[in-house]
N, C-alpha and C positions, 0 to 999 in steps of 0.2 A: 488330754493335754498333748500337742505337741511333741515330738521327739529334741534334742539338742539339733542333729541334720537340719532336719524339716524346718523349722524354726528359723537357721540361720539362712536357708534358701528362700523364706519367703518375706525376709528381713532385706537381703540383698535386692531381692526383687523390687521391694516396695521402694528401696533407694532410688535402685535404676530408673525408676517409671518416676517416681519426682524428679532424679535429675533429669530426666528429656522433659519433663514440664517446662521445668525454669529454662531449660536452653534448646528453645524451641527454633527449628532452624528459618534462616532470612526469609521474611518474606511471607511468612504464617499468618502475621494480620493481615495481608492483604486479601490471603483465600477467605482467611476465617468471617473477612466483611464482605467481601464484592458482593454478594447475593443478596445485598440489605442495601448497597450504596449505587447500585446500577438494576436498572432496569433493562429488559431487550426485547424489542418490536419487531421480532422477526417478518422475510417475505410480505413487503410492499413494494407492491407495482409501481417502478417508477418509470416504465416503457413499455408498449408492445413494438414487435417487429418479427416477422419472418412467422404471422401468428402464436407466437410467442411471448407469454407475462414476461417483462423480464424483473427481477427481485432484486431486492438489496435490505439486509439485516441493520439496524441502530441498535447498539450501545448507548445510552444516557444515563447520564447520572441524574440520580433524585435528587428532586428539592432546587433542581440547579436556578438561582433568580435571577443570575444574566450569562450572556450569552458568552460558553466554552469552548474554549482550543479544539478544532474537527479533522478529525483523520479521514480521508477516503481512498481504502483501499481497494487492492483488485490484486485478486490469486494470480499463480503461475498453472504453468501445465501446458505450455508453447503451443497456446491459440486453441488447443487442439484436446485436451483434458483438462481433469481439476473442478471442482464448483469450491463456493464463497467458502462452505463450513470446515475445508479442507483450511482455512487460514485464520480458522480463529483464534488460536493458544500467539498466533503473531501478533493477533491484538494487543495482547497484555499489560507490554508497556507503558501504552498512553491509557487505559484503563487504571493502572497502576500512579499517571499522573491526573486523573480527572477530568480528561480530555471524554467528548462524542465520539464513536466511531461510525462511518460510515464502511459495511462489505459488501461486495458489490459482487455480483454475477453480470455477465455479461454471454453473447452467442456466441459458443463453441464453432469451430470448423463444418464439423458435423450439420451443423444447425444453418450456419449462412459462412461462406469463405468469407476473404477479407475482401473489403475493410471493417467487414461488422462491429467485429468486438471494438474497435477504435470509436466509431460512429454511438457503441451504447456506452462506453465510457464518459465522453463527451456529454452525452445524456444526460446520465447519471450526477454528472459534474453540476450542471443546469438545475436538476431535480433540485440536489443539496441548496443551491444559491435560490432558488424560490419559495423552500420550504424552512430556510432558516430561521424564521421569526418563531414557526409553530414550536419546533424541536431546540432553539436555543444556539445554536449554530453559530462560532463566530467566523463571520464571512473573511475577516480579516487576518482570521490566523488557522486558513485552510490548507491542511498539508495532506498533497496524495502523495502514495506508497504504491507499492505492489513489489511482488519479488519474480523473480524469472522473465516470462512474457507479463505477467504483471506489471512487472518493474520499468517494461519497456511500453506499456498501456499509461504507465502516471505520465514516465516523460511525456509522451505521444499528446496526451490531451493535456498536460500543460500547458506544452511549447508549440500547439496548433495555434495559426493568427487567427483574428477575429476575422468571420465572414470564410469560412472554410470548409468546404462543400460538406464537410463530414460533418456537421450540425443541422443537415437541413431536414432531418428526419425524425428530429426531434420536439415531441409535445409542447405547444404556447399553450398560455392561455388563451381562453377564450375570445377577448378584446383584441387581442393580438390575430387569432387563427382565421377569423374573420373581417377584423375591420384594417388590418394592415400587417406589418412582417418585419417590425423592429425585434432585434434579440439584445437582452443583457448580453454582454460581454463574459466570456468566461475569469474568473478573478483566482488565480493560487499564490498561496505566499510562499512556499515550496515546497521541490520533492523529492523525495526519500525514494532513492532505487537500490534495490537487493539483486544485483548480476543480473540486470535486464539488459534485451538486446536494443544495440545504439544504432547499429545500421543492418536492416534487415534483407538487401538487395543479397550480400553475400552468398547469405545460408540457401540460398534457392539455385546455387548451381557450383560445378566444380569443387576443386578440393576444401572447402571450407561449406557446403552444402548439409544443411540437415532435414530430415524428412519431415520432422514435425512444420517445420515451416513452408517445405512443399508441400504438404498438406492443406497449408490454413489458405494457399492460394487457388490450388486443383487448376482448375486445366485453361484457367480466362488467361485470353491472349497476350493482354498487356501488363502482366504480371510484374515487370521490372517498375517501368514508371510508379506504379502502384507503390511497391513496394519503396521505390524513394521517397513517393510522398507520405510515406507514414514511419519514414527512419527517423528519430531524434537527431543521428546528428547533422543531417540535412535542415533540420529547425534551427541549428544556432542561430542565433543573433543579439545583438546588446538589446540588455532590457528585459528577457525573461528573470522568472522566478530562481531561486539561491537555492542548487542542487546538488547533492550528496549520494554518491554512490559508493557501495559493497562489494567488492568481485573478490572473491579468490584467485589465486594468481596461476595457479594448474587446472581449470576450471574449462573441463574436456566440452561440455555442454554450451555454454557461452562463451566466447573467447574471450578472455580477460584484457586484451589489445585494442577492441571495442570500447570499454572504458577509456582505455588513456586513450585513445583519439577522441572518444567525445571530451575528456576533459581539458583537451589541449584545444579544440576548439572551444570553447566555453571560457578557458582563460584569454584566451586570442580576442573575444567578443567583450570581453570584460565584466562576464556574468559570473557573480559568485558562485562558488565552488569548492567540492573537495572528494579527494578517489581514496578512499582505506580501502587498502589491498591487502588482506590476508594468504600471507606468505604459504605456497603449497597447496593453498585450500581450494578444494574442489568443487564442484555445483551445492553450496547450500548447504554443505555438512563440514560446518564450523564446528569448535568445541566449544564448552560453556566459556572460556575463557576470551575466547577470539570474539563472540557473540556479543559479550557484557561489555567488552572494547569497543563494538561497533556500534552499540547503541550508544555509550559513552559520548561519541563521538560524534552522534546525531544528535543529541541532546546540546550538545556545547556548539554545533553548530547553528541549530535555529535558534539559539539565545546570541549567538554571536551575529549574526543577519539580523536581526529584530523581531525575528516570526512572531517569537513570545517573551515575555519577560522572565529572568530566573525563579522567581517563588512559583511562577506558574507551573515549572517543572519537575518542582517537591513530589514528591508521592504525596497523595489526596490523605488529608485527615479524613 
């Protein structure tokens, strides 16, 4: 038998461990299902280029009988580092609402300068809109994301017009590839930027110069024009997609001044909009509090534009 001690230590014990049963912390059913309520289709080729597969992972949910709210993102790592798996745990969110995800790899610096990754995002955006029917895909309430140079890859292939050289490299069908040379239109209902950059001519020279991004260009001559033609806020105009940006306001990496000039042109244009600016906050190392605000804050914005309707934004039974 037991001692009196022993006894009440393993008395305590067995409390303790019931009480963290019953007060299991936020967000434990969500772990303890996703593995039963999503399925994931890693590494499908949804491009070659530069001889190069280029990949992108889905997220789907099971069972789904019509067609769900689609995120398509794209990592950071400014042009120049980074792959898709490095952004998964940033999925979670809309995993957590029953949304598809679309993650997206695109060519590194390494692999082809710019405007690559621009040209396979674009792509990718295509891929998504022809493959909708298989995968369930609602073409109507497709939101791209990315955060860093990602962030600045969503705007980019957003706010590209239709008929934009940077599509022309991209896979048709068949009927298309040979019997003529119409393309779907690219379609976003909006998108979701985490401190991407708004205008990238800057960073490539003088005191506001960073090398990641002289890197993604290397040594082609016309590097400036280039690089305006793939700066978001060089895209404004009335009539894009209803977008949402993240900066930190001491954010030594991205200038966080980039933001409010693309959002003052964006209001100028009369494109919906909104800049949460976390006060202090540096490249991308928010605290859970400032994080759970900014999605907050994403969430009420696509319900407030129309992207999606509010019960769509319940977390998933």
């Amino acid at each position: 038998m037991l001692n009196f001690p022993l006894r009440a230590t393993v008395l305590c014990l067995a409390w303790l461990l019931a009480g963290t049963t019953l007060a299991a912390p936020a967000g434990v059913e969500f772990a303890d299902t996703i593995g039963f309520t999503y399925q994931i289709k890693p590494d499908i080729t949804y491009a070659i280029a530069s001889n190069v597969e280029l990949k992108l992972d889905l997220y789907l949910p099971r069972g789904a009988r019509k067609p769900v709210p689609t995120l398509v993102y794209f990592h950071g790592g400014g042009w120049v580092e980074g792959k898709k798996e490095n952004a998964a745990l940033l999925l979670m969110p809309y995993l957590a609402l029953g949304w598809a995800v679309v993650n997206v790899e695109y060519r590194l610096g390494r692999v082809a300068p710019a405007p690559a990754a621009v040209e396979d995002c674009r792509c990718a955006l295509r891929w998504v809109q022809k493959m909708a029917a298989q995968y369930q895909f609602d073409t109507s309430a497709l939101v791209v994301a990315g955060d860093s140079a990602g962030g600045h890859l969503a705007m980019t292939s957003a706010m590209l017009p239709a008929g934009t050289p940077f599509d022309r490299s991209c896979p048709t069908p068949d009927g298309e590839r040979w019997g003529g040379a119409r393309e779907e239109p690219v379609r976003v209902a909006a998108v979701i930027n985490w401190f991407g950059v708004a205008e990238v001519e800057p960073l490539l020279e003088g005191g506001a110069a960073r090398h990641w991004a002289i890197e993604w260009f290397g040594s082609m001559a016309e590097r400036r024009a280039l690089a305006q033609a793939v700066s978001p806020l060089r895209l404004v105009r009335p009539g894009l997609p209803p977008l949402i940006s993240v900066h930190g306001g001491a954010d030594p990496v991205v200038p966080h001044a980039q933001s409010v000039a693309l959002h003052a042109a964006l209001d100028k244009a009369g494109v919906p909009n909104r800049l949460v600016t976390i006060p202090g906050g540096i490249h991308g190392a928010f605290s859970r509090r400032e994080v759970g605000a900014a999605n907050d804050a994403i969430r009420a914005f696509l319900v407030e534009n129309k992207v999606v309707e509010h019960k769509v934004l319940r977390a998933a039974d």
